[in-house]
N, C-alpha and C positions, 0 to 999 in steps of 0.2 A: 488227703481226704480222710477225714476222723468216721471211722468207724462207730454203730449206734451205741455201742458198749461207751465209748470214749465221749460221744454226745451227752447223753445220759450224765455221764459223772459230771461232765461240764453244768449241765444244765441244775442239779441237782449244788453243787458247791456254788453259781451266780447265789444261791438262797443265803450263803453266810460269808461271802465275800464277790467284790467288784473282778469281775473278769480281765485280764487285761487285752489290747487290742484284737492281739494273733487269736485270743480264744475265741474273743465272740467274732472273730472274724470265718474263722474254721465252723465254728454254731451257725452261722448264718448259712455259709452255701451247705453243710449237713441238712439242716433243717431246710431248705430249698426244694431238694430234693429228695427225702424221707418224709415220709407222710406216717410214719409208726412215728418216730419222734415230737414230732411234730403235735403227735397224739397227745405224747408222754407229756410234754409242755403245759399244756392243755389240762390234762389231767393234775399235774403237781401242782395248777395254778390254783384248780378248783380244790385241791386236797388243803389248799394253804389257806385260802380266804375262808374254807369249811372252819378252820385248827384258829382261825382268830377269829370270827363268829362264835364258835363254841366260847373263846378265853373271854370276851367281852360278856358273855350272858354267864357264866358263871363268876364273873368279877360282880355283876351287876345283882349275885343274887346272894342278901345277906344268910340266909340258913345256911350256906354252906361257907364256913368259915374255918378257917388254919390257925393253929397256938405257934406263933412267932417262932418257937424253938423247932417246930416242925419246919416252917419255911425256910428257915435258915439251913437246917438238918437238908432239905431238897436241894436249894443254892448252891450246898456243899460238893452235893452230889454230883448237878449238872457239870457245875464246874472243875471238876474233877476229871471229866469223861471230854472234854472240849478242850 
């Protein structure tokens, strides 16, 4: 039985990689029976769909624009830290 600690991390790494079977199988009876989790799910779903609503409306709004050497300088960064 995975612990909410251990849910959590599961739940939160499905967002930058494919689970494999044993996780989301452990995820499933967790979140079965945990209703905090379950919460957590819920909430990160809404925090996600918020974070690309936002990216989409600010892609779509030309005033606010980046100098290429900026983007790439960010790029750099993310990719750095991943």
């Amino acid at each position: 039985m995975l612990s909410c600690q251990s849910a959590s991390r599961l739940v939160s790494q499905s967002l930058d990689r494919p689970l494999h079977w044993q996780e989301k199988l452990a995820l499933r009876f967790h979140l079965a029976i945990c209703r905090h989790c379950r919460r957590f799910v819920k909430q990160l779903n809404q925090l996600q769909s918020a974070v690309k609503t936002m990216m989409q409306r600010t892609e779509a709004d030309a005033s606010i624009m980046l100098k290429p050497e900026a983007k790439a300088r960010i790029m750099h960064i993310i990719q750095q830290h991943h």
